[in-house]
Each structure stands twice: as C-alpha cells, then as structure tokens.
ZAVEXTI-775212 format. One record per atom (N, C-alpha, C): residue number from 1; atom name; y, z, x. Coordinates in Angstrom, 2 decimals, padded with zeros to 5 digits. Layout:
N
SITE/num/atomo/Y/Z/X
SITE/NUM/CA/Y/Z/X
...
//
This chain:
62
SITE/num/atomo/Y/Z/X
SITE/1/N/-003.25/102.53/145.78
SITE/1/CA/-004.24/103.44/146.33
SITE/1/C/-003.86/104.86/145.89
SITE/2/N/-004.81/105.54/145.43
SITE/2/CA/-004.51/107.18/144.83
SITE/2/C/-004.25/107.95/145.63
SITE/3/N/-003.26/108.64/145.59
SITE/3/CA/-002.75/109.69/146.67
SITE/3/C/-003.59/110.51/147.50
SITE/4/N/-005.24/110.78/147.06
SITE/4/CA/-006.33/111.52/147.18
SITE/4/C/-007.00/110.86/148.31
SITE/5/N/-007.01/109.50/147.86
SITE/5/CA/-008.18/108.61/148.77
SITE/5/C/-006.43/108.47/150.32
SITE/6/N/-005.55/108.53/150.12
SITE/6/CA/-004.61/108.18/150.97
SITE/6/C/-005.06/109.87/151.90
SITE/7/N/-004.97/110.96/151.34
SITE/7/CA/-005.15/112.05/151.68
SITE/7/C/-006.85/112.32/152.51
SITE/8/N/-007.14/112.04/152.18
SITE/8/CA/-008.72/111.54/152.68
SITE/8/C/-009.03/110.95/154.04
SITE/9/N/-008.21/109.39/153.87
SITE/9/CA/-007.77/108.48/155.11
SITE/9/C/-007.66/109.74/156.59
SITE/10/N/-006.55/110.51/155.49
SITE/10/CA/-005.60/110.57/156.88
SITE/10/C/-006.59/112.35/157.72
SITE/11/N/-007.03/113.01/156.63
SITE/11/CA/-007.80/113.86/157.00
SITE/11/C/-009.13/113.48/158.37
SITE/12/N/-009.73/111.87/157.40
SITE/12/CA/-010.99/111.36/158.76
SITE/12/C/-010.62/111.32/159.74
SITE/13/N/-008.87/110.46/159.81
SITE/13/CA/-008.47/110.04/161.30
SITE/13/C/-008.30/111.21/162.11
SITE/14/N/-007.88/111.98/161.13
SITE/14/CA/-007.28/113.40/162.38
SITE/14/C/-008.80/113.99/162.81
SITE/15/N/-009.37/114.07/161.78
SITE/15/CA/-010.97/114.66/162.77
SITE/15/C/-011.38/113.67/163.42
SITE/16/N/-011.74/112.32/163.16
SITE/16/CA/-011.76/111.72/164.41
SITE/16/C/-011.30/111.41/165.94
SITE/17/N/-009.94/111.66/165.62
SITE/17/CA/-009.03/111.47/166.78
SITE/17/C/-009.32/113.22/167.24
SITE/18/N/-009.60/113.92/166.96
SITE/18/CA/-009.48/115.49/167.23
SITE/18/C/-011.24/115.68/168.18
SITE/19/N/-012.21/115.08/167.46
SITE/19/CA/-013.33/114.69/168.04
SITE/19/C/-012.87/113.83/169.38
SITE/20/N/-012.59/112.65/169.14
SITE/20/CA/-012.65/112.26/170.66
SITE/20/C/-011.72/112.80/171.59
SITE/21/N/-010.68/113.68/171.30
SITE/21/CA/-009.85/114.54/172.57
SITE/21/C/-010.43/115.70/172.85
SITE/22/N/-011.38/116.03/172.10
SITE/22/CA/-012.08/117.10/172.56
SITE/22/C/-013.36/117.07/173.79
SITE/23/N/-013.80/116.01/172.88
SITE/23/CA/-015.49/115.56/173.46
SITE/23/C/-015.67/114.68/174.40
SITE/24/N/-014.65/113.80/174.31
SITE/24/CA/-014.99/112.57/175.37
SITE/24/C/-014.25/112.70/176.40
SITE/25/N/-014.90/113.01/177.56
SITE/25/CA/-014.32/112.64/178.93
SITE/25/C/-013.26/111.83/179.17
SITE/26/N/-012.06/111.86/179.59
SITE/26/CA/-011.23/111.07/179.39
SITE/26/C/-010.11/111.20/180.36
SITE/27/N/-008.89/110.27/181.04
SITE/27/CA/-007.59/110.72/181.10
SITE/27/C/-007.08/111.57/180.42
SITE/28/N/-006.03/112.33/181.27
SITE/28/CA/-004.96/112.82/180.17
SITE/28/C/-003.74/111.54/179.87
SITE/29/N/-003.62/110.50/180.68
SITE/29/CA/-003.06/109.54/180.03
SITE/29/C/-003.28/108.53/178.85
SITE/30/N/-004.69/108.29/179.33
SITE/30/CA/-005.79/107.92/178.54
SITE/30/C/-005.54/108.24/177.27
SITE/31/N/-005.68/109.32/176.80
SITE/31/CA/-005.44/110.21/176.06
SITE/31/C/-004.00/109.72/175.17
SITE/32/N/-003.23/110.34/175.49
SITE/32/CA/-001.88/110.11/175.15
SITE/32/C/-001.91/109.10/174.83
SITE/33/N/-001.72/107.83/175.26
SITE/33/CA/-001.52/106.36/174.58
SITE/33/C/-002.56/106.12/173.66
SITE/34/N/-003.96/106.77/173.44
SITE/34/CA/-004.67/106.40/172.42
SITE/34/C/-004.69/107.10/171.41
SITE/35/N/-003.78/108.45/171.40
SITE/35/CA/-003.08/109.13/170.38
SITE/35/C/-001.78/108.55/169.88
SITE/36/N/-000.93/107.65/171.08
SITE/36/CA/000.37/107.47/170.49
SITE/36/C/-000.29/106.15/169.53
SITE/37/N/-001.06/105.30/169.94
SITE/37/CA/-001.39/104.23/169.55
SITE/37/C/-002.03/104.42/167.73
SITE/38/N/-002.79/105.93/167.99
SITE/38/CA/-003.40/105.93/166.22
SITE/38/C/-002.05/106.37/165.58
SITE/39/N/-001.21/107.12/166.13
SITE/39/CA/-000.14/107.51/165.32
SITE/39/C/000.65/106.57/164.50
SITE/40/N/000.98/105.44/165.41
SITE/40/CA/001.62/104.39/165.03
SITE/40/C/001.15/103.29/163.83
SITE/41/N/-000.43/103.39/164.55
SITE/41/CA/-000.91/102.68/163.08
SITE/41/C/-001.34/103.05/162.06
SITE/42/N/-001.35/104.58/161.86
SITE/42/CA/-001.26/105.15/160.86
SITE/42/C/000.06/105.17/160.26
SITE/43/N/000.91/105.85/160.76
SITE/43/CA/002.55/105.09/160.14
SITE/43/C/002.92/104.03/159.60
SITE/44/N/002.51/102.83/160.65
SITE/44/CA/002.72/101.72/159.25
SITE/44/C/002.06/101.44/158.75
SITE/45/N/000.55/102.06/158.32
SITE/45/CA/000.00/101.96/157.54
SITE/45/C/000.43/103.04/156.09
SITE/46/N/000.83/103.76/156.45
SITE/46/CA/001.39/104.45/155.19
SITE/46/C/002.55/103.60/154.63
SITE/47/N/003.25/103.31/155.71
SITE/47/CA/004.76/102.63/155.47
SITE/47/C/004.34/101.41/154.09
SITE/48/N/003.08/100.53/154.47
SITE/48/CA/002.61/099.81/153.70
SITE/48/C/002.10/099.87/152.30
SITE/49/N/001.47/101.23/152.73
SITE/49/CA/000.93/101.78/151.01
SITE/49/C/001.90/102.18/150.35
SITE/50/N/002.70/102.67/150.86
SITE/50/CA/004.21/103.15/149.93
SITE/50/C/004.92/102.23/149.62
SITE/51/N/004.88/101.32/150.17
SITE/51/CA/005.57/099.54/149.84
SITE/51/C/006.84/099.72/150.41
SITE/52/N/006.93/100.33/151.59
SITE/52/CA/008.34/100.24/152.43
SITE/52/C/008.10/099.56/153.15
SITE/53/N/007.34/098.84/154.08
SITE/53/CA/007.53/098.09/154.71
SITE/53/C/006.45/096.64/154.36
SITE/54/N/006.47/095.29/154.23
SITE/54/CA/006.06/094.68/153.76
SITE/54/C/005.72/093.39/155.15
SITE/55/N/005.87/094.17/156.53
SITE/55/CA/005.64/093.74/158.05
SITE/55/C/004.22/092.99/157.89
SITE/56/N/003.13/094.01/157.84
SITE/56/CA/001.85/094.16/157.92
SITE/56/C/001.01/092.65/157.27
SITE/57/N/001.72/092.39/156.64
SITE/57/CA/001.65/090.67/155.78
SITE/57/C/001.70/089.73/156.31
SITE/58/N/003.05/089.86/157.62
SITE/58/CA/002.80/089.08/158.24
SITE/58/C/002.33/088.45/159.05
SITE/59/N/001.65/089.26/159.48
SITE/59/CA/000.29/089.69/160.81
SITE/59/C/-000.62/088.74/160.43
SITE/60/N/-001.01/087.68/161.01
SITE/60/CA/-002.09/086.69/161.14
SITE/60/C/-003.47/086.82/161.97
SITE/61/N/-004.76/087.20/162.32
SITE/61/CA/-005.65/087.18/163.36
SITE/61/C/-006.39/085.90/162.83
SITE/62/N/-006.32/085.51/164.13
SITE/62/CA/-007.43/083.88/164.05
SITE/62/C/-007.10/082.40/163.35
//
C-alpha cells in the first residue's frame, strides 16, 4: 500500500473520530473507550502494513 493512500487512511479516521467527539451526544466514558478502541485498531493496522506484525492473519470471522 503507498505511503499516500496509508496517509489518507489515517487523515479520514482522525476526522471521523474528531466528528463524532464533537457532534454526537455522548459519555465522556463512552467516549474514551471508543477512542482507545480506534487507536488500537489503527495501530495494528499499521503494524500490518509495515509487515511487523503478521497477528491480523490469524483472525478468523465465521
């Protein structure tokens, strides 16, 4: 994946995630865990594109 479109990714999530802590009615706990939660899967999702971690493979749904 080109460093651009990786740069891109990560630009939507942050305005997205920046949109819904702004706009949506919410906990402040609420909040927090659904920030810690994108953080994380953005991390190993980078971790993956960089080919450091090779976890994400093993993940089965259904």
């Amino acid at each position: 994946m080109p460093l651009l479109n990786v740069v891109i990714v990560l630009i939507v999530v942050g305005v997205l995630l920046w949109l819904i802590n702004n706009y949506l009615p919410m906990d402040g706990k609420i909040k927090n865990i659904l920030n810690g939660v994108v953080v994380v899967v953005v991390i190993l999702w980078l971790l993956k594109i960089f080919g450091l971690i090779d976890v994400l493979s093993s993940f089965k749904v259904g």
